[in-house]
C-alpha positions as CSV (number, residue, x, y, z in Angstrom):
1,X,-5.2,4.2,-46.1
2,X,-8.5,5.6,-46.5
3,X,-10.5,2.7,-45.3
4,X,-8.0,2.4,-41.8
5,X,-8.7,6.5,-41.4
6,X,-13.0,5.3,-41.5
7,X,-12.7,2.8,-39.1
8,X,-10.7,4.4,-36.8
9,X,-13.1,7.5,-36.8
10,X,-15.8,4.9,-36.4
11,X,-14.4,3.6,-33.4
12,X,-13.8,7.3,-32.1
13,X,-17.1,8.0,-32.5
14,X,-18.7,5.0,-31.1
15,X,-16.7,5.2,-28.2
16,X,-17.8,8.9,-27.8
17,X,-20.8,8.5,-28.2
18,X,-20.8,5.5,-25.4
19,X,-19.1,7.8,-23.0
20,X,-22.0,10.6,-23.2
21,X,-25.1,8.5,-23.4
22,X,-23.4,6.4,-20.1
23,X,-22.7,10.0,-18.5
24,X,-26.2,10.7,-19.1
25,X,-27.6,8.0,-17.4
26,X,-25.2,7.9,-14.6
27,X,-23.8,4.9,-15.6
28,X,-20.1,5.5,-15.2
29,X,-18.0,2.8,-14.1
30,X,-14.8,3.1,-12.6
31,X,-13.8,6.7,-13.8
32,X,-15.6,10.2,-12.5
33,X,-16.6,11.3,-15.8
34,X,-18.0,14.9,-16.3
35,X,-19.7,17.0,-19.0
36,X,-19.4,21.0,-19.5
37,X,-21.1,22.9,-22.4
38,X,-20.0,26.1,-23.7
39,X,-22.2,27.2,-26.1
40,X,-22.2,24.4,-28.8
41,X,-19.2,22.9,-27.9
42,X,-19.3,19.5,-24.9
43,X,-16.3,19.0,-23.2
44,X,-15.3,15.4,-21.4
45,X,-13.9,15.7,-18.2
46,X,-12.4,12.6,-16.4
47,X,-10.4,12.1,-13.6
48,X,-7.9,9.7,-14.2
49,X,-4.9,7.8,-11.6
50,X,-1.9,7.9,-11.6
51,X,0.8,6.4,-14.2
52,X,4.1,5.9,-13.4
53,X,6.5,5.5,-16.2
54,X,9.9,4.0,-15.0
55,X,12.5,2.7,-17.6
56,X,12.6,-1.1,-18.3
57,X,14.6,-3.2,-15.7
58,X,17.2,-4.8,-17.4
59,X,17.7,-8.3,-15.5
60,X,21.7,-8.9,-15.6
61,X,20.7,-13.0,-15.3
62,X,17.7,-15.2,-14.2
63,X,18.0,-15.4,-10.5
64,X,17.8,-11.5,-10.3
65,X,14.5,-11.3,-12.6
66,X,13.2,-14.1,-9.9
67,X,14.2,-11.8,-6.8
68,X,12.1,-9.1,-8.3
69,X,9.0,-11.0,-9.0
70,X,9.1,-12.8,-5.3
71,X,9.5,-9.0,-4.2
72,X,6.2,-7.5,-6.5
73,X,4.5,-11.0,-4.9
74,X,5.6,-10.1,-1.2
75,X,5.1,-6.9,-1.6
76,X,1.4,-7.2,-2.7
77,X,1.0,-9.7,0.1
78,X,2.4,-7.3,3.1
79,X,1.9,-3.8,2.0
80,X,-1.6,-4.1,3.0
81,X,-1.1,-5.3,6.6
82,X,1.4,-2.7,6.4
83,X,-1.6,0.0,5.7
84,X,-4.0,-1.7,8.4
85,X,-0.9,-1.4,11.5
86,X,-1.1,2.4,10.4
87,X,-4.8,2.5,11.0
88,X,-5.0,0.7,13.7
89,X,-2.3,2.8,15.1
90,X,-4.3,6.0,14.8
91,X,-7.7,4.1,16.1
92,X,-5.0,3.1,18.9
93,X,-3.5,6.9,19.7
94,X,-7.3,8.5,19.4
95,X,-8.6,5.8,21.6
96,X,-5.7,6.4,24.1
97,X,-6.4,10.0,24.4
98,X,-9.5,9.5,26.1
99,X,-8.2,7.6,28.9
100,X,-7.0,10.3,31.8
101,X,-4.6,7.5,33.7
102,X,-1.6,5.5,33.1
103,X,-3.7,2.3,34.3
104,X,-6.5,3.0,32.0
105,X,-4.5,3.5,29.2
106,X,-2.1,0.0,29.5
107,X,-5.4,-1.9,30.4
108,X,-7.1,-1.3,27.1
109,X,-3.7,-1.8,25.4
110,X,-3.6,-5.1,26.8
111,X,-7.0,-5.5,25.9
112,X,-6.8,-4.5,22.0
113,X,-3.6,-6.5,21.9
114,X,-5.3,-9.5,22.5
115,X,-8.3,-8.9,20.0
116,X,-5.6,-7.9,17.1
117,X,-3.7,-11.2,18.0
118,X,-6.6,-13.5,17.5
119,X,-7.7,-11.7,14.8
120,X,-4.3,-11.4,12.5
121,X,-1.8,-14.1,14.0
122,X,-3.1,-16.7,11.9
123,X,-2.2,-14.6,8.7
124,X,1.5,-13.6,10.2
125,X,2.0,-17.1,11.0
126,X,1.6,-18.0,7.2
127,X,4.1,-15.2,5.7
128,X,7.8,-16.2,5.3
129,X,10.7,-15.0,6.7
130,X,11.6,-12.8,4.1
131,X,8.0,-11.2,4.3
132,X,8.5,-10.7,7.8
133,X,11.5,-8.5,7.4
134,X,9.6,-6.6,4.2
135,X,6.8,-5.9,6.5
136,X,9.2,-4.7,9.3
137,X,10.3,-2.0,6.7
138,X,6.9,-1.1,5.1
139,X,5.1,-0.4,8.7
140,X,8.4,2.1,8.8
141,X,7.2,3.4,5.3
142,X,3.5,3.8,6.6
143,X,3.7,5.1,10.3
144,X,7.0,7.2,9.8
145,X,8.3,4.9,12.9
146,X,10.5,1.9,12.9
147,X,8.8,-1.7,14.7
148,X,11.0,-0.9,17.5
149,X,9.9,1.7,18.4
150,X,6.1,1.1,18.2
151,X,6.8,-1.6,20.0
152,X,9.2,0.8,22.7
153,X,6.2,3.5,22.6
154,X,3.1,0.6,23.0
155,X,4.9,-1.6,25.2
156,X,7.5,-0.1,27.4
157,X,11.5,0.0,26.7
158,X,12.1,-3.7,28.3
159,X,9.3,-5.3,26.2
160,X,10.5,-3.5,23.0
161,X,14.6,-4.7,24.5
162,X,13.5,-7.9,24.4
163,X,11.8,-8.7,21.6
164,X,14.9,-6.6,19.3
165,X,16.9,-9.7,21.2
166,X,14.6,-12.4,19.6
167,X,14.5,-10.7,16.1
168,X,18.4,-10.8,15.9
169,X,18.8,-14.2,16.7
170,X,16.7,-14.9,13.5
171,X,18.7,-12.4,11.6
172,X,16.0,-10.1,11.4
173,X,16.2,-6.5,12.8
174,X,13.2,-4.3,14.3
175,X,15.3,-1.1,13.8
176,X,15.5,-1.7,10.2
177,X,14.6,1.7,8.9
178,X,12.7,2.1,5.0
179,X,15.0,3.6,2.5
180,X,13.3,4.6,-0.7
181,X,15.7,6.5,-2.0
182,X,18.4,3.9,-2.2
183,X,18.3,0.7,-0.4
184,X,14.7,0.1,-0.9
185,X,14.3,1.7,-4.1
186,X,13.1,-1.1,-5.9
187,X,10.5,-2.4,-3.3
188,X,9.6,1.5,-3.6
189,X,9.3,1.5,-7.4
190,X,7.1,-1.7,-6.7
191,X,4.7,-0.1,-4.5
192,X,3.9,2.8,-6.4
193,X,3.0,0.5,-9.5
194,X,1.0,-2.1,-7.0
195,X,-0.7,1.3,-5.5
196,X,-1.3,2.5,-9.0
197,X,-2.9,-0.8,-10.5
198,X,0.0,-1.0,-13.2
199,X,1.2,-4.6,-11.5
């Protein structure tokens, strides 16, 4: 007993010790770590992430443990093209408030449209169907509007009309809205681990 008790305060201390001669040096990786004195006493300060704890899924049989793990590997391949339609929808609104006319404004849409086409339709073309819709949902999650009505606001009534038409006929729906709270509480559970680095 007495022997485990040394080793583990061996290890404490070695560790310790690590931590302030890598604070000294400015060789911190990863985690801000800080140092205050008071008197005699160091204190460590570090700024950590965010854990999320969430009780164990219990899978009722196989198929349902497979739908979740195709869910944690779509989600980590759309949420961030999911993230980058949010920027690029700010970059898009900032940029459109500096054009005075009506013309100006659809002209450089037009423009931008093409440039984001060649640049990310190779990547759309590979995701699946089912990635399709997941995305649909987590651009709802990131810009606090549906894909219809980007589309609608971007593109005009008729344009967003017509492509709601071609979404249904492959069972796919641009109004889909993001639920966290029930529907999509899962996916939601996902993110927050994916965000967090714990999957």
């Amino acid at each position: 007993m007495c022997k485990r008790r040394y080793i583990c305060f061996c290890l404490l201390l070695i560790s310790i010790v690590r931590v302030y001669a890598d604070a000294q040096t400015g060789n911190v990786s990863g985690t801000e770590l800080m140092l205050q004195i008071r008197g005699d006493d160091t204190l460590y300060l570090a700024t950590l992430h965010d854990i999320y704890v969430f009780p164990p899924i219990k899978f009722k049989n196989k198929r349902q443990e497979q739908f979740y793990w195709r869910t944690v590997r779509d989600v980590k391949k759309t949420l961030p093209y999911a993230k980058l339609i949010a920027l690029e929808m700010q970059r898009t609104n900032t940029a459109l408030a500096q054009f005075s006319t009506q013309k100006e404004q659809r002209e450089y849409i037009r423009t931008y449209e093409k440039g984001l086409f060649k640049k990310y339709e190779p990547a759309f073309r590979k995701m699946t169907a089912r990635q399709g819709q997941l995305l649909m949902k987590l651009v709802d999650r990131e810009c606090n509007k549906t894909s219809y009505e980007l589309i609608k606001l971007y593109k005009g009534s008729v344009t967003a009309f017509f492509w709601q038409g071609f979404a249904r006929i492959f069972g796919n729906n641009l109004k889909a809205e993001y639920d966290a709270l029930d529907q999509d509480r899962i996916t939601e559970r996902i993110i927050l681990l994916v965000e967090a680095g714990q999957l």
